[in-house]
MDAnalysis code that builds the backbone (N, CA, C; Angstrom):
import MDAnalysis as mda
import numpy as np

u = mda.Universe.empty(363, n_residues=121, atom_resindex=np.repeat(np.arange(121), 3), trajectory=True)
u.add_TopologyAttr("name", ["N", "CA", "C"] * 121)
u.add_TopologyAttr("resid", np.arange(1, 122))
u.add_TopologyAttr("resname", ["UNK", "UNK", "UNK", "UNK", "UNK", "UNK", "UNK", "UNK", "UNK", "UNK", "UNK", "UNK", "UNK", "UNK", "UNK", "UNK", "UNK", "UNK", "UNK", "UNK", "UNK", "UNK", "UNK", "UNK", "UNK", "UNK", "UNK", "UNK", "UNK", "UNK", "UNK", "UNK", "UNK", "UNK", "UNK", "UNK", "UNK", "UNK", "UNK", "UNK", "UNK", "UNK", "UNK", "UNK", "UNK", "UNK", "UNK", "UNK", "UNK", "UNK", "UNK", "UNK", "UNK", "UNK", "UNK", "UNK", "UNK", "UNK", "UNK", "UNK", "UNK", "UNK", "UNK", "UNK", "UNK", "UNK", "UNK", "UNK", "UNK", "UNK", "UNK", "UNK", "UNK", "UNK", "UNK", "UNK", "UNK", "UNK", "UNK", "UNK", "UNK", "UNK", "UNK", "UNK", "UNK", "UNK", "UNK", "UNK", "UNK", "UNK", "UNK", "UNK", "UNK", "UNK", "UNK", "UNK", "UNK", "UNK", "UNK", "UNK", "UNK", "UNK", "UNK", "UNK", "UNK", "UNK", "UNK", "UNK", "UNK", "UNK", "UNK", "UNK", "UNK", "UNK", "UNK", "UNK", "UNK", "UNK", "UNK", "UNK", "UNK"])
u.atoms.positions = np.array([
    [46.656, 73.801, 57.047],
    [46.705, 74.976, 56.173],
    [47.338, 74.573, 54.847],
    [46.738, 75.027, 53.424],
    [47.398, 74.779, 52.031],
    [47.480, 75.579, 51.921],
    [49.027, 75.959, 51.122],
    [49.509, 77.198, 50.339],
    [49.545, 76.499, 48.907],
    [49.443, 78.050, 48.338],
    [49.892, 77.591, 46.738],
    [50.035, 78.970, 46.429],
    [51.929, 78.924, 45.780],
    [52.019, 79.983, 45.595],
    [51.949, 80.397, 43.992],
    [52.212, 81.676, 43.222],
    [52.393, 82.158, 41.742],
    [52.620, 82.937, 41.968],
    [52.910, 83.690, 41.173],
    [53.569, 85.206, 40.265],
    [55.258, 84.604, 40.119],
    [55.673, 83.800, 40.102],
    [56.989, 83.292, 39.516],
    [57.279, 83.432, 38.238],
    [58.564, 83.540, 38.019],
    [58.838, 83.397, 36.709],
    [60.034, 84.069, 35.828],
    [60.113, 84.439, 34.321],
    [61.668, 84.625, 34.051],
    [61.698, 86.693, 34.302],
    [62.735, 86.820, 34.465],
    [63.162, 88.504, 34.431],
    [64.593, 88.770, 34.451],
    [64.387, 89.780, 33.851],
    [65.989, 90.334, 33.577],
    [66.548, 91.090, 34.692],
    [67.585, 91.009, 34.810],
    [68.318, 91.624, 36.422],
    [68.024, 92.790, 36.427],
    [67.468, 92.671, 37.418],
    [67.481, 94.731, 37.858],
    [65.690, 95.149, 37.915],
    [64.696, 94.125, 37.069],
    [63.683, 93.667, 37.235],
    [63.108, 93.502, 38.393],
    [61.876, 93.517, 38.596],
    [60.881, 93.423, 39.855],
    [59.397, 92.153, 39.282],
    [59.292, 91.486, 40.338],
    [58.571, 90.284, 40.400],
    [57.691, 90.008, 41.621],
    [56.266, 90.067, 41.331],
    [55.551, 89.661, 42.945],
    [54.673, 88.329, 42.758],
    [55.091, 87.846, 44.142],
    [55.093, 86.551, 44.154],
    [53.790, 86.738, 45.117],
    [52.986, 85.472, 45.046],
    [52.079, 85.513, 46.146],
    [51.158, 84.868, 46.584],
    [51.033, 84.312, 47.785],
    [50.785, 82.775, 48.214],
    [49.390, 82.941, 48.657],
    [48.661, 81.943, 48.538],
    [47.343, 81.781, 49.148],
    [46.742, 80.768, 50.300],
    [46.241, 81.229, 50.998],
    [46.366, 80.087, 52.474],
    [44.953, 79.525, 52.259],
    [44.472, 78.708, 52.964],
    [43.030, 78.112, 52.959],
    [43.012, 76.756, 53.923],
    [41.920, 76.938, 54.279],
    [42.217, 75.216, 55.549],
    [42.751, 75.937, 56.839],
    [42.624, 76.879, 57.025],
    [43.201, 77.761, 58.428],
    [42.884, 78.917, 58.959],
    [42.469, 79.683, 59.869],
    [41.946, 81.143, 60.335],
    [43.637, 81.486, 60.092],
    [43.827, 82.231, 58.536],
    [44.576, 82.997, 58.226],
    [45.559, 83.916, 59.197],
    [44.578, 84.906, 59.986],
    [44.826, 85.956, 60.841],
    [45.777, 85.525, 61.967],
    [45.646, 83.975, 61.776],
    [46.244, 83.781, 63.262],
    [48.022, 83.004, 62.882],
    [48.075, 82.925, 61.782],
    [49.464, 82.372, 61.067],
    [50.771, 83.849, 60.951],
    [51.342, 83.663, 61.182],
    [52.611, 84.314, 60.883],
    [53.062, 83.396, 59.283],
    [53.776, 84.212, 58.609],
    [53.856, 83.885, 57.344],
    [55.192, 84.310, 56.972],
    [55.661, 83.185, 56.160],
    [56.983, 83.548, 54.961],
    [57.293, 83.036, 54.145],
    [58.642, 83.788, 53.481],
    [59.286, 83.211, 52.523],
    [60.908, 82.961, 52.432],
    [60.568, 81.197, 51.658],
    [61.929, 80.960, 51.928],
    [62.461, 80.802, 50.307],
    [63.174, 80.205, 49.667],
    [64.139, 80.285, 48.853],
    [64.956, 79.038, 48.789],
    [65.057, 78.165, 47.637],
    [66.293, 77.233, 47.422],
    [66.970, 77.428, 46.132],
    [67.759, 77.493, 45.744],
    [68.654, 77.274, 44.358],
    [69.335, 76.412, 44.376],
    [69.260, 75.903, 43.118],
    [69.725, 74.460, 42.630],
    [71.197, 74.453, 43.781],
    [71.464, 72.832, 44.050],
    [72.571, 72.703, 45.140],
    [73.158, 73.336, 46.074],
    [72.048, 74.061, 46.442],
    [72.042, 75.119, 47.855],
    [70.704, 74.797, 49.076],
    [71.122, 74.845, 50.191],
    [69.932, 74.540, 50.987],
    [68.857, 75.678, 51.137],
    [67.809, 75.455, 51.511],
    [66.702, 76.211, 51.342],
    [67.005, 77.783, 52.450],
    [66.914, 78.732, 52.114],
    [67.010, 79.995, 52.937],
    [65.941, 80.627, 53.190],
    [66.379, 81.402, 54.362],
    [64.801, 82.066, 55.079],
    [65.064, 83.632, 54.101],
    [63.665, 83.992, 53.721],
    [63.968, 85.603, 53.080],
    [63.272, 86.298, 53.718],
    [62.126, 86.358, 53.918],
    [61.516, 87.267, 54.699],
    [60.185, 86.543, 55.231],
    [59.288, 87.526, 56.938],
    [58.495, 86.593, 57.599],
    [57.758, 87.962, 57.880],
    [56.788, 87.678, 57.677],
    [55.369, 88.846, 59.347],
    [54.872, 87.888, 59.956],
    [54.206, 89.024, 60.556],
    [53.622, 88.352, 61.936],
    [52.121, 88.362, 61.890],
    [51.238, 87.996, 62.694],
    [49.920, 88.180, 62.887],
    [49.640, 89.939, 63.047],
    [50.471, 90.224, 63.783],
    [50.620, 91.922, 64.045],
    [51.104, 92.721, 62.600],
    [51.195, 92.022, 61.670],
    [52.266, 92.777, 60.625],
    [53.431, 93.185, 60.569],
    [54.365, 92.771, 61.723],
    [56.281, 93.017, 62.085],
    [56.326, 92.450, 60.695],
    [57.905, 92.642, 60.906],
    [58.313, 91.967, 59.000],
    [59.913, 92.050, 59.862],
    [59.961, 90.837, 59.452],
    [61.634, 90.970, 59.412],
    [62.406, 90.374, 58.261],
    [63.226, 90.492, 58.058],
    [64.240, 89.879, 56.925],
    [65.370, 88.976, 56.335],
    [65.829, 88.617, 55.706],
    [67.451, 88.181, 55.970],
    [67.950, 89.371, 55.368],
    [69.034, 90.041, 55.550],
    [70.301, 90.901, 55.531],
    [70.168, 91.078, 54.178],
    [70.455, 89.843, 52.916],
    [70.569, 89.995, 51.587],
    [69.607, 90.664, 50.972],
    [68.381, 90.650, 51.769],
    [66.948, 91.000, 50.811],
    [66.635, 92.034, 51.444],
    [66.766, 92.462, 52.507],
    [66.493, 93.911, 53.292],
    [66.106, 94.947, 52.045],
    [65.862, 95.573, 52.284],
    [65.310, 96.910, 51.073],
    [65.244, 96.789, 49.594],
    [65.214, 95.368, 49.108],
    [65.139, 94.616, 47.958],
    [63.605, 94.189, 47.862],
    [63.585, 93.867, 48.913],
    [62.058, 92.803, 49.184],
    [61.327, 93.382, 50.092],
    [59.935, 93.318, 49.509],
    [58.920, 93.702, 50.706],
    [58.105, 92.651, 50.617],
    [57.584, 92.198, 52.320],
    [56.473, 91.222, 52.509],
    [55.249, 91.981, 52.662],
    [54.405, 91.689, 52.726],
    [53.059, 92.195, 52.879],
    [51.886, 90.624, 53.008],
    [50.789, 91.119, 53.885],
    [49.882, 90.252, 54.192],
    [48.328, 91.069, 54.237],
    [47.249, 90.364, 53.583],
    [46.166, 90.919, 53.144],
    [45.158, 89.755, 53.763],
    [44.692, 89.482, 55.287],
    [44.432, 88.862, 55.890],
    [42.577, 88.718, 55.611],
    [42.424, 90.073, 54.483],
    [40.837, 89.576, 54.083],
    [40.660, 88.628, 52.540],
    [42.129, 88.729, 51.825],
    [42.024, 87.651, 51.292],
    [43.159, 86.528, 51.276],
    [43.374, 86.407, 52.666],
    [44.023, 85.225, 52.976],
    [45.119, 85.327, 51.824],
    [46.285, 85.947, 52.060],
    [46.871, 86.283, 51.012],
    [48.494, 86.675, 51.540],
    [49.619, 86.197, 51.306],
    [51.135, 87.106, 51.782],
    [51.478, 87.360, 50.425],
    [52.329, 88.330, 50.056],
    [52.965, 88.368, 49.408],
    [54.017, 88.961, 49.204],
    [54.738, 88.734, 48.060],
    [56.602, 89.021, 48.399],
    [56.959, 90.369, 46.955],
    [57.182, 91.184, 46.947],
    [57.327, 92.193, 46.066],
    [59.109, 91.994, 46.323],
    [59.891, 92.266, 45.319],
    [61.217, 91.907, 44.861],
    [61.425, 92.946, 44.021],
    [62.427, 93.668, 44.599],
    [62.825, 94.664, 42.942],
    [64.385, 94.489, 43.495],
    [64.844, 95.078, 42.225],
    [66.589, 94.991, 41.584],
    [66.987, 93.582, 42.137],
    [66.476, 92.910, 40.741],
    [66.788, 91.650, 40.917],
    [68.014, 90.817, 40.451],
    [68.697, 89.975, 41.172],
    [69.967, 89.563, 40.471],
    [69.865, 87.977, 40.238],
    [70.925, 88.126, 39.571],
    [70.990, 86.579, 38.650],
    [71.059, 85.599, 39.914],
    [71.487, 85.608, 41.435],
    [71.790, 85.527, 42.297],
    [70.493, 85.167, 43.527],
    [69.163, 86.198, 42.798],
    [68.292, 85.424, 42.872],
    [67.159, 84.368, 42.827],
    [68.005, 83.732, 41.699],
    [67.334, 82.537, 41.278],
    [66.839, 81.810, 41.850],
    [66.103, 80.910, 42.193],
    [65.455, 79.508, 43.004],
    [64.124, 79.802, 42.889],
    [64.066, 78.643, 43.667],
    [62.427, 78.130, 43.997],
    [61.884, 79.048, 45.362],
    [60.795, 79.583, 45.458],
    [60.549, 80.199, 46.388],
    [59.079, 79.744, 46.708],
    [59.531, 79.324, 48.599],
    [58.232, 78.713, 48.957],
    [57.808, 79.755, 50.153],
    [56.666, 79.577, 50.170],
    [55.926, 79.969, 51.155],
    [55.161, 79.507, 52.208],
    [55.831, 79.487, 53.680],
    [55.230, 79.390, 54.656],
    [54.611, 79.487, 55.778],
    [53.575, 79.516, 56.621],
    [52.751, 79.175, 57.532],
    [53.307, 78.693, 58.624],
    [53.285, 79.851, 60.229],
    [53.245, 79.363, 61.129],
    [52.616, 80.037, 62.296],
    [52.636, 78.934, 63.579],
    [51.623, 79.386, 64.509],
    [52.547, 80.843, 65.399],
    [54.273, 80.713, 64.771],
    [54.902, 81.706, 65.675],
    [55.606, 81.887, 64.710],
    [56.534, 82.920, 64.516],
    [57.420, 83.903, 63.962],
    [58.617, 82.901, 63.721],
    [59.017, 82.463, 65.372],
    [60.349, 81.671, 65.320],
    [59.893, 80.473, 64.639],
    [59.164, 79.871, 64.540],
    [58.597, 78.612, 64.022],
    [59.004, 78.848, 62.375],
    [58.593, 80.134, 61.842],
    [59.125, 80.320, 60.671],
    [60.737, 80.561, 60.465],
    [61.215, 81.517, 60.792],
    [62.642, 81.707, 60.772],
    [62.979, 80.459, 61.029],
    [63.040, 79.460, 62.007],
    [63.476, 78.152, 62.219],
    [63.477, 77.300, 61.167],
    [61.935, 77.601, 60.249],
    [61.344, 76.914, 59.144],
    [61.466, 75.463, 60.175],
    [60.808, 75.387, 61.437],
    [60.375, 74.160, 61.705],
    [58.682, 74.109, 61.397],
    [58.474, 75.228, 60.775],
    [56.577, 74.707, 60.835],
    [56.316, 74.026, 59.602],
    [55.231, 73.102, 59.794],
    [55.028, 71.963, 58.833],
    [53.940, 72.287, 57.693],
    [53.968, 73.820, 57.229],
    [52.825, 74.291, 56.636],
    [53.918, 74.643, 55.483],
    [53.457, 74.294, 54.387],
    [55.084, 74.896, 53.144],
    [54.049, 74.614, 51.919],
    [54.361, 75.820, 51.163],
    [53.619, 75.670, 49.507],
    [54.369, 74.760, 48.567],
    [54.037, 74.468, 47.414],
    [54.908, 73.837, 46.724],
    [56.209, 74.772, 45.978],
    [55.986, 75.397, 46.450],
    [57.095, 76.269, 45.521],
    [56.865, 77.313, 43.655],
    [57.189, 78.637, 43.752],
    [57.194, 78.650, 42.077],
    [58.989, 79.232, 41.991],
    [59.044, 79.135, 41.035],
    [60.243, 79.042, 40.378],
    [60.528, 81.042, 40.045],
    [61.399, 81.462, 40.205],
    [62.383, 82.903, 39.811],
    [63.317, 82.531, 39.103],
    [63.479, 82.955, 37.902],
    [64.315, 82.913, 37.391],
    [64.746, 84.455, 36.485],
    [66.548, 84.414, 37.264],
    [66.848, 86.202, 36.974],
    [67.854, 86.094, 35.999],
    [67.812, 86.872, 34.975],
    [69.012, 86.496, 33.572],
    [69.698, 88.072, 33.811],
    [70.655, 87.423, 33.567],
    [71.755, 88.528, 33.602],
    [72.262, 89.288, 31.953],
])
């Protein structure tokens, strides 16, 4: 499976940004999907995941900040972000897996290259 994600880019805090990855090389429908997050000298974090079923779960920080969504006729996840903080800066990748935990674990070997958020205060 290749991802490649866009809608990255600069915004002012408090701003909203949708990000959104594209799969190909894989029966879509059958991937659970997410997004993770790194900022400079910080390790990479899980933000949010669905499922083949459409569950969505979260990390704590992004809960009612962030919505995932998945559009499985055009092979498509994407991450909607509002009230954004300087705090959410990094690289945000998107990944592909055959299970849920596989994502939260971020042991699955399916990962986009990343686009860049950047939030000015």
């Amino acid at each position: 499976v290749q991802l490649v994600e866009s809608g990255g880019g600069l915004v002012q805090a408090g701003g909203s940004l949708r990000l959104s990855c594209a799969a190909s090389g894989g029966t879509f429908s059958l991937y659970a999907m997410g997004w993770f997050r790194q900022a400079p000298g910080k390790a990479r974090e899980f933000v949010a995941a669905i499922d083949r079923g459409g569950g969505t779960v979260y990390a704590g920080s992004m809960k009612g900040r962030f919505t995932i969504s998945r559009d499985n006729a055009k092979n498509t996840v994407s991450l909607e972000m509002n009230s954004l903080k300087p705090e959410d800066t990094a690289v945000y990748y998107c990944a592909a897996g055959l299970t849920l935990s596989a994502i939260r674990t971020a042991t699955t070997g399916y990962w986009g290259q990343g686009t860049q958020v950047t939030v000015s205060s």
